[in-house]
C-alpha positions in Angstrom: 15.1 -11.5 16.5 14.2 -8.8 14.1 10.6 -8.9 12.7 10.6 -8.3 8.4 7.2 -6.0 7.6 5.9 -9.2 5.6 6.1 -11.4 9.0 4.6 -8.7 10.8 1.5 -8.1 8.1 1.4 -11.4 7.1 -2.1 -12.2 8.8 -3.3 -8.5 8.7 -6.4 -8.1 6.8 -6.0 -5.0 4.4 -8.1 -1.7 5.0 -8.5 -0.7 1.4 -7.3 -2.3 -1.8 -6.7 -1.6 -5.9 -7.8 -4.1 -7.5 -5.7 -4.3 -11.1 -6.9 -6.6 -13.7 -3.1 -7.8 -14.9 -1.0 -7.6 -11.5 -3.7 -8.8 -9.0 -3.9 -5.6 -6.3 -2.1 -3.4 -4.4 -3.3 -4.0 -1.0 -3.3 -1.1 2.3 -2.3 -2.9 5.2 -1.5 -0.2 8.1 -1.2 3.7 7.9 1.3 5.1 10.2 2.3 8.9 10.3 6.3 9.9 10.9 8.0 12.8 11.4 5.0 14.4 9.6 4.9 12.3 6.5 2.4 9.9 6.1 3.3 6.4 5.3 1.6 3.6 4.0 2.5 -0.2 4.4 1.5 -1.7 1.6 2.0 -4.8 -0.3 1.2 -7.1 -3.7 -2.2 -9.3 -3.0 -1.6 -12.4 -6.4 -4.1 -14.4 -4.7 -1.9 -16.1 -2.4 -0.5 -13.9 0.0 1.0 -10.9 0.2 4.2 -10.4 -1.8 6.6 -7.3 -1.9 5.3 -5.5 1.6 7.3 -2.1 2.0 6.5 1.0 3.4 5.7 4.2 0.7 5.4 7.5 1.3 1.9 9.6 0.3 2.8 12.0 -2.2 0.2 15.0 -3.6 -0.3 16.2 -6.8 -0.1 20.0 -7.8 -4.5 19.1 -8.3 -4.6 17.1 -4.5 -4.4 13.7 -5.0 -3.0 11.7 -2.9 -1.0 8.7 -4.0 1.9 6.4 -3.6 4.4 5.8 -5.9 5.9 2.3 -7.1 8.4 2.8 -9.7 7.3 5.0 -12.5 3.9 4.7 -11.7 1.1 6.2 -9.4 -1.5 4.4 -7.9 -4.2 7.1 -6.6 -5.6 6.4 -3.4 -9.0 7.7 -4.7 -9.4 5.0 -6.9 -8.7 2.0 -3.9 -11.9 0.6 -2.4 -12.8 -0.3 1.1 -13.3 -4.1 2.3 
């Protein structure tokens, strides 16, 4: 049977989060490196639960931030705090 990345996460506490005021946060669950990209499982914290976990690739800025990208818009992973 075939584990999904939100059954495997599901009771994983997060290593970092970013809190947003209007979506809840975006919540770092487990870092992995592959093929020499580094890739971030992340996932949508509302309060209750985690919600939309996928893996995203670390991308760099011409400046060299680091951040991931959902859609049209970076979330820097500067501005995430530690728990």
């Amino acid at each position: 049977m075939k584990t999904t990345l939100s059954k495997q996460y599901e009771s994983r506490r997060p290593l970092v989060v970013l809190p947003l005021s209007n979506f809840g946060g975006l919540a770092i669950l487990d870092i992995l490196s592959e093929c020499g990209d580094s890739i971030i499982i992340a996932a949508w914290d509302f309060g209750r639960g985690y919600e939309n976990t996928r893996r995203y690739t670390v991308k760099e800025t011409t400046s060299g931030r680091s951040f991931i990208r959902k859609g049209n818009r970076r979330f820097y992973l500067d501005q995430m705090q530690r728990i």
